[in-house]
Structure formats: structure tokens, C-alpha cells
C-alpha positions, -999 to +999 in steps of 0.1 A: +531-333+440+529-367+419+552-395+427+579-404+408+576-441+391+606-465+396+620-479+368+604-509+375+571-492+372+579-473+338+590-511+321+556-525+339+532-492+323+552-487+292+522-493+270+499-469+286+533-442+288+532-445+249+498-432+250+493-397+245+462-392+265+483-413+293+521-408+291+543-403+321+519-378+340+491-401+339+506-429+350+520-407+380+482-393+388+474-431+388+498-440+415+488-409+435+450-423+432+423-447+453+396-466+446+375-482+472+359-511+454+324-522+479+321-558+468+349-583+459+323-608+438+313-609+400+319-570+395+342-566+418+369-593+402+372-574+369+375-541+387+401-551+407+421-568+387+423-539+357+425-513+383+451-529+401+473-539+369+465-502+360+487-492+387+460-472+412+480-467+438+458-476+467+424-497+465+403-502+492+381-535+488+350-537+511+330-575+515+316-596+546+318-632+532+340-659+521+343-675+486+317-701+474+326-731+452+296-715+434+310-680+428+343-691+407+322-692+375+321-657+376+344-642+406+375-648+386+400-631+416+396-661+433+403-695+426+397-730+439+420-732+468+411-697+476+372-715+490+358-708+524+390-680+526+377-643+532+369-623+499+386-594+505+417-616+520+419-636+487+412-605+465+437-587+485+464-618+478+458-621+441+459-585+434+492-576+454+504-608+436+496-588+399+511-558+411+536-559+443+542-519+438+501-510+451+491-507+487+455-529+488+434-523+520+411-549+531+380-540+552+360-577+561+330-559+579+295-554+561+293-517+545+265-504+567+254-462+575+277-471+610+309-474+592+306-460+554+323-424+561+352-440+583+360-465+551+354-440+525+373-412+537+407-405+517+396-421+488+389-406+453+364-427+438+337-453+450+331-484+427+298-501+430+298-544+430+274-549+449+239-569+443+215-552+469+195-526+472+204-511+508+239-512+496+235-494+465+214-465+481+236-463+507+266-461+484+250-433+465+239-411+495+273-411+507+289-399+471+268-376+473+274-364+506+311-366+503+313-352+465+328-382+457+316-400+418+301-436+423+305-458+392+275-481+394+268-512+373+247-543+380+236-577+363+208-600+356+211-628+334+224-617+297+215-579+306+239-552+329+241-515+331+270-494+337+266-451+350+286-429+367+267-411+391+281-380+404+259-353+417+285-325+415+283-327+372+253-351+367+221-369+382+226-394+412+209-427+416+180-415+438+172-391+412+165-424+380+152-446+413+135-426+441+124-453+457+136-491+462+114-518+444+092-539+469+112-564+489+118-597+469+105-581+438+139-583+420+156-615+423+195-618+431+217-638+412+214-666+434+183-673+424+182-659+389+212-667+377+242-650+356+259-659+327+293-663+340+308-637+314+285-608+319+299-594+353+337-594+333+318-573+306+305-550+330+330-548+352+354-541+328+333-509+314+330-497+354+372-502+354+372-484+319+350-454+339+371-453+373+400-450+350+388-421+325+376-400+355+413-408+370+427-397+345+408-368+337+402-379+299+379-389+279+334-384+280+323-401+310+290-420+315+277-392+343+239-385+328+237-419+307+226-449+316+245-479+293+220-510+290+238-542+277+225-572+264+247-603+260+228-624+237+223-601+202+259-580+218+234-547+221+244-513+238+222-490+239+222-450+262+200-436+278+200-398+289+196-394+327+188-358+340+187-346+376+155-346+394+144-314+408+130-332+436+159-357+441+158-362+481+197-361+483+210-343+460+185-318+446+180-283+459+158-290+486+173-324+504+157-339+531+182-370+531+212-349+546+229-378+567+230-413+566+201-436+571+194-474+579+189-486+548+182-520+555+150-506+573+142-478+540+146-510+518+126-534+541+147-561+542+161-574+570+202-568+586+230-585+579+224-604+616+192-621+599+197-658+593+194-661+552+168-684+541+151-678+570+111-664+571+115-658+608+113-684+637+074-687+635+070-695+600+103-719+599+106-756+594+141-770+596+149-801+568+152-825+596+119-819+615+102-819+577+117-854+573+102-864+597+068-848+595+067-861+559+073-900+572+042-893+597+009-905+589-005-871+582+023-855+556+020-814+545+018-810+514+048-795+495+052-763+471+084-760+453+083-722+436+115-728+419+110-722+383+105-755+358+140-763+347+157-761+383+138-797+387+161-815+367+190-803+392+170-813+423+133-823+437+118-839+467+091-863+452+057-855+455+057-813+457+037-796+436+056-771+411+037-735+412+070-709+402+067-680+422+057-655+394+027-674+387+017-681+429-005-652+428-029-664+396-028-702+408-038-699+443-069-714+434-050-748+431-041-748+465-066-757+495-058-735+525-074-758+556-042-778+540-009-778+559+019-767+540+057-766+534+072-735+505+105-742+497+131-730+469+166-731+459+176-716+487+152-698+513+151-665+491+113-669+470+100-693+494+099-665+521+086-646+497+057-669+487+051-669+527+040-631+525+018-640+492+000-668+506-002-646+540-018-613+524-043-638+508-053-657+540-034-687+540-025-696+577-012-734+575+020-728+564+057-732+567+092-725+551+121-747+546+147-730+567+177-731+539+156-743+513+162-773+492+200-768+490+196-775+532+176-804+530+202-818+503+227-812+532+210-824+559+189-850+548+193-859+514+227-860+504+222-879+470+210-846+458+235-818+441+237-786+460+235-754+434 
């Protein structure tokens, strides 16, 4: 049986009750809903804020981390005096502060094959914020699993997609990407960048989605892919069909309980230090200090790409961006010692495995990246 709205509730929806496709019984099946939301960053903000002004009765928000002064350009739940709180505590705040009437659960613990069915059970619908690979398989397998629809959508720059995969009606995500892309392959938004306004776009559309299939109305995006492109304002579908030989969800599965992902996406767990290369290959910014002030320096590689220079350098590296390492290893003398470094720890470890696969051995990373050694050495520099 539905609840009953207050009368506070019926002044707060009116203009969804005076929509047909809505009305009173709508509103009612929205109260009587959940939404666990896995991410509270750039996706995650829009979702949660529509879905809680929406009035969805319960909403489950899932993050391990606390807000950056460098996510409020785009993670619009939280604001300035909300840095170095948790994510999910400050979500949590500003949504129960847009709509006192909801019941917001926060979970601050990463979402990991150890703890995914305990946080997803009694909820209706899984929204996907995240921005990793493990997380994103993970999240699928256990839709599927559970028979539960997983509204997906991701971002990179000006471009984002938006799906609804739902196994019971439609292809999953295993069945468009069988396998993960190599580790490091596809850069995160920390090193790539966003434009600020992209994850609101997308969001919004995987708000739009969680809604519609809430509501039971509408033509959903299960078996289309929706590409978006900020800069010429471009949508575009594409048609998604099951594989026959999805490893989940097909006929045949061999993926019938949760993995590690971490380990089937070979990147490291969440107890690995980030912008680290592991303890052999690290140099920390004070021990490069001072092995750069000693009478036989290493010479330095900064793979950031050209125009992160103007934000911050360390005089004398030599600029080779990451995407063109492989075809200028020529320009680089391996009986040389050598420092990598980036914006943050993220390329430069993977410029370590590059160099390593081609039989470079005198080499190093900056543990942290150039954003550390502005920290800890230099800080005349502007951490980004």
C-alpha cells in the first residue's frame, strides 16, 4: 500500500500532481521508492539533488572521501565550508536541508564485492557516479545479480553518456564492454579534466531516467547508448543489444557471484597510497630536492600535457606528454638517472611501466607528483 502525502507534501509536489503522467499516485509511488546513488561527486550532485527535491522517499548515498577545494567547480551539493567534511555527510546535510520529509542514508565505506549486497539490499534502483572501472563492473554485476536496473553515465571533457542497463529487459554493461580497458589507458578527470557543467548535464538525464523507471512512464534508455557532446550541443543513440556470450547476464554465465574487481581491472585497492608507483620505484619531493641540489642531478620528465606548464614547472625537466612517451623514447638516454612526474602521481606511474617494458632501469617517480612537491617543497607554486 502507498503512503499517503501530508499536506505539506501535496503544496511541496503540486507541479508534478498537475501532471497527468504523475498526479497524486505518482507522487505516492515516489515516496514509497529508493535510490542508492554510489558516488556523491560530479554525477552524483545532480542526482541527488533532483531526486531528492523529487520526493524519493529514501536515498542511499555511497562515497569514501571528503570534499576537495577542487571538486566545487562541478560537485555542486557541496559548498565551501562544506571542505575536508565527508561527502556523503555533506550530501546527506544539503539534501535533508532541500527536503526535511525524505530519509537519506549515508554509507562512508568504499563500495567493494565485501559489502555491495549488504548496501544494496532494499533498494529499487542503483545510480552509477562513479569514475572507475572496478566500480562500474562491480555495480553492474550486482544489478544483474539482484535484478535491480543500473542507470550508468560517465564524463570526459565536453563528452558523457547516459544508459540504463538492466539485464531483465535489455543488455548489461559487460555485454557493450566485456572487458576493462588496460590500466591507465583512460585518464580520470583529475588528470583530464571536465568542463564544470557536463556532469549537471549528465546527471540530470541519469535523474530524468531513475525517475521515468520510478514512475513506470515514459521509453527508457535500456538498449541505447546516449553520447553527448557539449561543445556543437550534439546527442546522438546508439542501439545496444545483449550479447549471447555476456559472462553475467547471458545464458551461459560464468560470473555468478561477486568478484575482486580491483584485481579483474588491475589496478590496485583502495589501501594503495595514490600517486604512488610502489615503494621501489618512489622518490618523495624532499629527498628529490635534495638529490637535485647534489653535484650529480637526475634528469627530470614532466609527462603532463603542454598547457598544464603555465599552471606549474620545476625548471629544467624535459616536457615528453605521456601520449607521445612511447614514439620519443629515442630522446631519452637510459644509462641516465631519472625522475617522471605529473600533475599528480596518476601518468607518471604509468610512464614507469612504459619506460619499464622498454628497458629503462634508472628510474624514479615523484611520490604525489608535482602538486606534492608544491606542498612540500615549493610552495610558491599553485596546487591544481
Amino acid at each position: 500500500m502507498l503512503p499517503e502525502l501530508t499536506r505539506e507534501e501535496i503544496l511541496r509536489y503540486s507541479r508534478h500532481l498537475l501532471i497527468p503522467d504523475v498526479g497524486l499516485q505518482g507522487q505516492r509511488k515516489l515516496k514509497a521508492s529508493s535510490a542508492l546513488l554510489i558516488g556523491t561527486g560530479g554525477l552524483g550532485s545532480p542526482v541527488a539533488l533532483y531526486l531528492a527535491a523529487a520526493g524519493v522517499g529514501h536515498i542511499g548515498l555511497v562515497d569514501y572521501d571528503v570534499v576537495d577545494e577542487s571538486n566545487l567547480q562541478r560537485q555542486v551539493v557541496h559548498g565551501t565550508w562544506n571542505v575536508g567534511q565527508l561527502k556523503v555527510e555533506s550530501a546527506r546535510l544539503r539534501l535533508l536541508d532541500l527536503n526535511p520529509s525524505i530519509e537519506v542514508e549515508a554509507y562512508n565505506e568504499p563500495f567493494t564485492s565485501l559489502n555491495a549486497m549488504r548496501i544494496a539490499e532494499g533498494y529499487d534502483i542503483l545510480i552509477d557516479g562513479t569514475d572507475n572501472f572496478p566500480t562500474r563492473y562491480l555495480t553492474n554485476d550486482l544489478c544483474v545479480l539482484t535484478g535491480k536496473p543500473n542507470v550508468y553515465g560517465a564524463v570526459y571533457r565536453f563528452d558523457g553518456q547516459v544508459s540504463v542497463y538492466y539485464a531483465r529487459e535489455g543488455p548489461c554493461y559487460r555485454c557493450l564492454f566485456p572487458e576493462p580497458p588496460p590500466p591507465g589507458l583512460v585518464p580520470s578527470c583529475a588528470d583530464a579534466g571536465v568542463l564544470g557543467i557536463l556532469p549537471g548535464t549528465i546527471g540530470t538525464l541519469q535523474a530524468t531516467e531513475t525517475l521515468k523507471f520510478l514512475l513506470g512512464i515514459g521509453t527508457s534508455l535500456v538498449g541505447r547508448l546516449l553520447l553527448y557532446n557539449a561543445l556543437d550541443m550534439s546527442f546522438e543513440y546508439v542501439r545496444l543489444k545483449k550479447n549471447p556470450n555476456c559472462k553475467v547476464c547471458g545464458p551461459n554465465p560464468t560470473v555468478t557471484a561477486l568478484i575482486d574487481y580491483n584485481e579483474f581491472c588491475g589496478v590496485p585497492g583502495v589501501e594503495h597510497d595514490e600517486g604512488s608507483a610502489g615503494r621501489e620505484w618512489d622518490i618523495t619531493p624532499l629527498e628529490l630536492s635534495t638529490q637535485l641540489h647534489s653535484t650529480n642531478p637526475p634528469h627530470l620528465v614532466d609527462v603532463r600535457e603542454p598547457h598544464e606548464l603555465a599552471i606549474s614547472s620545476i625548471p629544467g625537466a624535459q616536457n615528453i606528454p605521456l601520449g607521445e612517451l612511447a614514439g620519443r623514447l629515442s630522446s631519452l638516454d637510459s644509462a641516465e638517472e631519472m625522475v617522471l612526474f605529473c600533475k599528480s602521481g596518476t601518468r607518471s606511474a604509468r610512464a614507469l611501466e612504459i619506460l619499464v617494458s622498454a628497458g629503462f632501469r634508472k628510474l624514479k617517480h615523484l611520490n604525489g607528483g608535482i602538486n606534492a612537491w608544491a606542498r612540500q617543497v615549493d610552495p610558491s607554486l599553485p596546487v591544481y
